[in-house]
MIKOL-323934 format. One record per residue: residue in three letters; x, y, z of N, C-alpha, C in turn. Coordinates in Angstrom, 3 decimals. Example, Ala and Ser with C-alpha at 12.3 -4.5 7.8 and 13.67 -1.06 7.14 Angstrom:
% residues 2
ATOM residuo     n.c1     n.c2     n.c3    ca.c1    ca.c2    ca.c3     c.c1     c.c2     c.c3
ATOM     ala   13.190   -5.690    7.800   12.300   -4.500    7.800   13.200   -3.300    7.800
ATOM     ser   12.850   -2.250    7.080   13.670   -1.060    7.140   12.900    0.030    7.870
END
This chain:
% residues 131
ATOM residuo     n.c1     n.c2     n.c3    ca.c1    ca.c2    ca.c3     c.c1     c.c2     c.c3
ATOM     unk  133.553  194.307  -18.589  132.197  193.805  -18.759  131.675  193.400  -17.375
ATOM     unk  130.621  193.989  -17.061  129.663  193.244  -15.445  129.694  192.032  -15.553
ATOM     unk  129.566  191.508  -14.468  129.637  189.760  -14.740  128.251  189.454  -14.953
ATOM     unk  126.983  190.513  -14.682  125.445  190.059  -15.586  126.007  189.875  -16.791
ATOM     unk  126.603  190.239  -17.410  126.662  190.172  -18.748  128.076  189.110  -19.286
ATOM     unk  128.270  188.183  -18.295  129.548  187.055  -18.204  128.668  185.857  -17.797
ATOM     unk  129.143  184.817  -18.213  129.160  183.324  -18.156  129.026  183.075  -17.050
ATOM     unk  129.367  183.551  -16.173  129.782  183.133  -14.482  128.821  184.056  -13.982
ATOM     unk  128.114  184.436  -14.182  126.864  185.837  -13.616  126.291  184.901  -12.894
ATOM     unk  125.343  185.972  -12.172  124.015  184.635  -12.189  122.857  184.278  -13.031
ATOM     unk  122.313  182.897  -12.627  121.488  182.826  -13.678  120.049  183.025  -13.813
ATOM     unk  119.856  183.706  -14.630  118.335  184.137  -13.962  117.108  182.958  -14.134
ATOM     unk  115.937  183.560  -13.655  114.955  181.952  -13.632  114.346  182.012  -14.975
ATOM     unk  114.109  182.787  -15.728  113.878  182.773  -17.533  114.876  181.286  -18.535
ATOM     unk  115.944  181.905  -17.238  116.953  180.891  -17.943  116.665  179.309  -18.494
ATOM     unk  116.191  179.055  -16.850  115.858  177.472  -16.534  114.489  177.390  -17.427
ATOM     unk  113.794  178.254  -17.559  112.938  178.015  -18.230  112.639  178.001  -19.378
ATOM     unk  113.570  178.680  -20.081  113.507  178.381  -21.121  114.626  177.092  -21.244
ATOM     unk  115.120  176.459  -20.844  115.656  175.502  -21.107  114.860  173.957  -20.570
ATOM     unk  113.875  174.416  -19.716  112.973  173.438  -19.646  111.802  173.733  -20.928
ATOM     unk  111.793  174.672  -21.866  110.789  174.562  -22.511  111.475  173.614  -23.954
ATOM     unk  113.183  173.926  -23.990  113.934  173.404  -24.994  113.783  171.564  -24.659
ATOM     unk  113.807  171.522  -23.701  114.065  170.481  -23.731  112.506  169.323  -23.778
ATOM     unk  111.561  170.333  -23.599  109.906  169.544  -23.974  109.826  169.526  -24.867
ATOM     unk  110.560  170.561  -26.271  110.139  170.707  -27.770  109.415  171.354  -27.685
ATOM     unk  109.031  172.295  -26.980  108.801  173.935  -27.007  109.406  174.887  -27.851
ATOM     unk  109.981  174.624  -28.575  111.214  175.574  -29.007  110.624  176.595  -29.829
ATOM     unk  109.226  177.035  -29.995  108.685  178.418  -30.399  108.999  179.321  -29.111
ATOM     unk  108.013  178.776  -27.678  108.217  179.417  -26.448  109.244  179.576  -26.219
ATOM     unk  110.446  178.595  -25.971  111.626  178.637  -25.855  112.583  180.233  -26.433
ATOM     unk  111.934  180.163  -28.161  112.505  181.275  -28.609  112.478  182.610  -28.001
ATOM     unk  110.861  182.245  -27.710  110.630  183.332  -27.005  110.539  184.279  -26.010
ATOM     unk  111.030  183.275  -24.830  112.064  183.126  -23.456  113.295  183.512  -23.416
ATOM     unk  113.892  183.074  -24.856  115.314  183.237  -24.842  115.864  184.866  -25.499
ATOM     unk  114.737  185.124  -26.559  114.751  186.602  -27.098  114.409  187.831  -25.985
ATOM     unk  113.787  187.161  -24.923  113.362  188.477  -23.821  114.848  188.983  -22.727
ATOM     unk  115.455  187.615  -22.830  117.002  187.551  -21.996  117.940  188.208  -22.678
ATOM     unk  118.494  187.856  -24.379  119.032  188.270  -25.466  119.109  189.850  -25.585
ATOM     unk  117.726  190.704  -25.912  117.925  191.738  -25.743  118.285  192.707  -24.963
ATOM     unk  118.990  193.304  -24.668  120.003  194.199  -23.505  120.752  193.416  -22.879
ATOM     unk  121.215  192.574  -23.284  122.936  191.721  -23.396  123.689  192.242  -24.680
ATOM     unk  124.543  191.688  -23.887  126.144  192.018  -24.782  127.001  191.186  -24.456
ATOM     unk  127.971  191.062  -25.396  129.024  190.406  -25.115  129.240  188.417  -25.269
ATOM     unk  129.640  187.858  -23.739  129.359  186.755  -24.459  128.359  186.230  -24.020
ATOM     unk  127.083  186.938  -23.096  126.247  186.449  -23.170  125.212  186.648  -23.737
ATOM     unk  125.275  187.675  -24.926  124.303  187.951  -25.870  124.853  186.976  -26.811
ATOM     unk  126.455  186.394  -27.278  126.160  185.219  -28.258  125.570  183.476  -27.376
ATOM     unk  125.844  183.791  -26.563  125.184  182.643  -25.806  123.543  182.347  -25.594
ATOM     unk  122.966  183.533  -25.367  121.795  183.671  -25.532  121.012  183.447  -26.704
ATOM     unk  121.582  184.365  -27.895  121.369  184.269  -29.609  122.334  182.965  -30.010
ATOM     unk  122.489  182.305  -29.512  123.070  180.877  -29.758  121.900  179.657  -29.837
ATOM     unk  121.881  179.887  -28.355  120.618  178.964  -27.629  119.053  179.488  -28.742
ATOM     unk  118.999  180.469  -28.999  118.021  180.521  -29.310  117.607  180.436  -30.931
ATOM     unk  118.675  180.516  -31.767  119.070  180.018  -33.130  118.826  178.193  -33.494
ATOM     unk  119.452  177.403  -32.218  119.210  176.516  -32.151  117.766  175.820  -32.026
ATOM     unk  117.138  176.512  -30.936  115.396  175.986  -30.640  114.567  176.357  -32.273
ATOM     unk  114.712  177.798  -32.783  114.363  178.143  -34.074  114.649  176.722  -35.101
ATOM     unk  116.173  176.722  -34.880  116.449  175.414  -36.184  115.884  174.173  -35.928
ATOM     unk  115.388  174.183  -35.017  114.573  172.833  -34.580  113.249  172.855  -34.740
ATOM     unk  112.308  173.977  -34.641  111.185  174.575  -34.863  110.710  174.321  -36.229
ATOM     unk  111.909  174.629  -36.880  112.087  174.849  -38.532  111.655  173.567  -39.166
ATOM     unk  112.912  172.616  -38.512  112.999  171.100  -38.903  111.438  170.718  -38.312
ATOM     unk  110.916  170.702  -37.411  109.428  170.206  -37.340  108.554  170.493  -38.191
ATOM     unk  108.707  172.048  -38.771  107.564  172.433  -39.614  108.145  172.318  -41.172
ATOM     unk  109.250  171.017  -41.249  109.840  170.983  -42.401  109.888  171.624  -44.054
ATOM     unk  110.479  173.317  -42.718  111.920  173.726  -43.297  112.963  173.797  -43.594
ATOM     unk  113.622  172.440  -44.673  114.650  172.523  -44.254  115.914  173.325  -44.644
ATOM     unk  115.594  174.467  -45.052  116.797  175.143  -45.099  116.904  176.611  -44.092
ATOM     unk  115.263  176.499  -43.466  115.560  177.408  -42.486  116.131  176.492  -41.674
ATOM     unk  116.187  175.817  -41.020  116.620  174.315  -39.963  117.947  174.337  -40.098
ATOM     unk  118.740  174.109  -41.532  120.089  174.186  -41.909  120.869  174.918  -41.388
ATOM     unk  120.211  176.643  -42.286  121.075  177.279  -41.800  121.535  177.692  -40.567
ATOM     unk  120.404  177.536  -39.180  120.202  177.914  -38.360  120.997  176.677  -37.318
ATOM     unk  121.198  175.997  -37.909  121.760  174.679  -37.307  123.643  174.864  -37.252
ATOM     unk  123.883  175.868  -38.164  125.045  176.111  -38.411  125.262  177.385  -38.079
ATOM     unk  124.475  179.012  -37.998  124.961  179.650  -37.280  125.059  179.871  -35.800
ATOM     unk  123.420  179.159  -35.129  123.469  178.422  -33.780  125.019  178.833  -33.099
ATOM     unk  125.353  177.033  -33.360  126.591  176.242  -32.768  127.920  178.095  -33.594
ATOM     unk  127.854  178.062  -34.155  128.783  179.331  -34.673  128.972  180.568  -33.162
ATOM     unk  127.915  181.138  -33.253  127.755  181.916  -32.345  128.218  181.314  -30.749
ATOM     unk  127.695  179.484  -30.502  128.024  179.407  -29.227  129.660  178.826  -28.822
ATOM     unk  130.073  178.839  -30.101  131.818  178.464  -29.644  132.841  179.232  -29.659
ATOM     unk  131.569  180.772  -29.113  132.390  182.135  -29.091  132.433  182.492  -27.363
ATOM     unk  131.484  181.564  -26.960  131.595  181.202  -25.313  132.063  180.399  -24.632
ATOM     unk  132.292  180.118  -23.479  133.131  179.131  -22.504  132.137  177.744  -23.198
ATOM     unk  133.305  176.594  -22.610  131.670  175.388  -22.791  130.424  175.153  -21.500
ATOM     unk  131.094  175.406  -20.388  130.383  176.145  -20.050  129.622  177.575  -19.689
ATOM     unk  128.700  177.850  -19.466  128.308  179.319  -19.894  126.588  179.171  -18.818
ATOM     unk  126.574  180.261  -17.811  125.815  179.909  -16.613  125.000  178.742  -16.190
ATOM     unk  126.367  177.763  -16.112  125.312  176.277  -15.829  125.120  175.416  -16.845
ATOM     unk  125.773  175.982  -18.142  124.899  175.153  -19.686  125.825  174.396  -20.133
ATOM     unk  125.985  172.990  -20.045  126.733  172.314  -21.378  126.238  173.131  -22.750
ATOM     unk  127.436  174.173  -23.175  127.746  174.439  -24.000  128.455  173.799  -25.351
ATOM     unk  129.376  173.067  -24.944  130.016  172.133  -25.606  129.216  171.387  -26.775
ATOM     unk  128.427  170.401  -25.323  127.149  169.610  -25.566  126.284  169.669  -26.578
ATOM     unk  126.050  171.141  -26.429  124.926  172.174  -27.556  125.775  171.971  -29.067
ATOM     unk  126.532  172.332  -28.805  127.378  172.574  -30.291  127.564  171.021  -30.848
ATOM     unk  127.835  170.262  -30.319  128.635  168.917  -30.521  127.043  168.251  -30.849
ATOM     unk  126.239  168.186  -30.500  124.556  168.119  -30.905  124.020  168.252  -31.753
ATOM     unk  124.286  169.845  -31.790  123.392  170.674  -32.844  124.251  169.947  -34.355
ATOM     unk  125.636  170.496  -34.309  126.508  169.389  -35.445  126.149  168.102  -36.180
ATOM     unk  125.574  167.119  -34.874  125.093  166.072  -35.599  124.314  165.984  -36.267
ATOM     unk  123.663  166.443  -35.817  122.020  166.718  -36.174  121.901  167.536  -37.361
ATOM     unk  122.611  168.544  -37.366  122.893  169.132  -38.866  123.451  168.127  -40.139
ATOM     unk  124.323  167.654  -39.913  124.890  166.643  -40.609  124.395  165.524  -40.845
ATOM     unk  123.238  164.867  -39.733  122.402  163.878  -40.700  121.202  164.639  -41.353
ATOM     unk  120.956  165.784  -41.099  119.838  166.581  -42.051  120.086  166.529  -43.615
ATOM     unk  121.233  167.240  -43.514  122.067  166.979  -45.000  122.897  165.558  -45.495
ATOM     unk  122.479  164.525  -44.849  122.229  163.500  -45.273  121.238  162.963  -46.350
ATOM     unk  120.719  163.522  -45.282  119.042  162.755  -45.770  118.617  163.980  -46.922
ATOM     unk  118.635  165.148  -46.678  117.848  166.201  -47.715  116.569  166.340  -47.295
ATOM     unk  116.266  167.539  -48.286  114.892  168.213  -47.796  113.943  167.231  -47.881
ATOM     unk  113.866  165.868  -49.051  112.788  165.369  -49.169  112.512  163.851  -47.911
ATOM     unk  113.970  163.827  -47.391  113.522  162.934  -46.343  113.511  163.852  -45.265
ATOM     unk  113.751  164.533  -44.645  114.258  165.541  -43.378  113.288  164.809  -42.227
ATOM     unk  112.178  164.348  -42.696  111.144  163.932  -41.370  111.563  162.439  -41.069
ATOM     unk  112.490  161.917  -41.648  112.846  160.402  -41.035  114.102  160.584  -40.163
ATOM     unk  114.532  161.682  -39.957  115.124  161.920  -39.021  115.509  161.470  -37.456
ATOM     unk  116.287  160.827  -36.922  116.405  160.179  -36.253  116.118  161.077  -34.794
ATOM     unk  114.823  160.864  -34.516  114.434  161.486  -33.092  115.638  161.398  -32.027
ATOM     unk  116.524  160.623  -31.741  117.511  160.684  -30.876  118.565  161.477  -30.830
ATOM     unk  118.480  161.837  -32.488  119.781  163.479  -32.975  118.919  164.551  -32.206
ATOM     unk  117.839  164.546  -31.463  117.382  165.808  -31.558  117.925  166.279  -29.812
ATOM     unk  118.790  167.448  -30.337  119.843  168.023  -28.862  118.481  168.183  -27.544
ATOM     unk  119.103  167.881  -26.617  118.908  168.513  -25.227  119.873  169.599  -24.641
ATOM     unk  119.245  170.480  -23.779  119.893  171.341  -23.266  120.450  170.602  -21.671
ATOM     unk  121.802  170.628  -21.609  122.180  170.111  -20.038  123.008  171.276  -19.250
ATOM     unk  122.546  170.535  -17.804  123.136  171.524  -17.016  124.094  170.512  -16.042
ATOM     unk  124.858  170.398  -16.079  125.906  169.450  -15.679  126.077  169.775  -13.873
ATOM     unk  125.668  168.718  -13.366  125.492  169.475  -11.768  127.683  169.575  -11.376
ATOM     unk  128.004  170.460  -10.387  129.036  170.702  -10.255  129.519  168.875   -9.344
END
């Protein structure tokens, strides 16, 4: 596999940006940042990519309270990204998963009919852990 298409590649500037859009609650744009990178990847950075971007969707979802698009997406997300390093070009990966988890798990706490009392502080950030 090329290392464009490895964890350790480099990272392109779509990247940062869409992870600055994840982290404003952008996460329509975000998707849509992250689907332009996604396509013509492979490997583990097409599940890293379709990771990240499963996640901004399940968050998208949960705002426009869906919650079983939010659910499921909350659970194949983190699925897809613990098929990559924890880190993965620059990304607390880990982070993402260990996040997205919580946050899934007080969703299905609460249920579809509370889903909006949701504790704004479950809601993941994307980090880039300086070396």
């Amino acid at each position: 596999m090329p290392d464009s298409q490895r964890c350790q590649g480099p990272v392109p500037p779509e990247l940062q940006q869409a992870i600055e859009e994840f982290n404003l609650r952008e996460w329509f744009a975000c998707h849509e940042t992250l689907e332009e990178l996604w396509v013509g990847t492979s490997g583990e950075l097409r599940d890293f990519y379709q990771g990240l971007l499963q996640v901004a969707v399940a968050l998208y979802h949960w705002r426009n309270g869906n919650f079983k698009g939010a659910e499921g997406l909350l659970q194949r997300g983190p699925d897809l990204l613990r098929r990559v390093p924890d880190i993965c070009l620059g990304v607390d990966v880990a982070r993402v998963v260990a996040e997205a988890g919580a946050l899934r798990e007080a969703l299905l706490a609460l249920g579809e009919e509370r889903m909006a009392e949701l504790d704004q502080a479950l809601i993941p950030k994307v980090h880039r852990p300086q070396p």
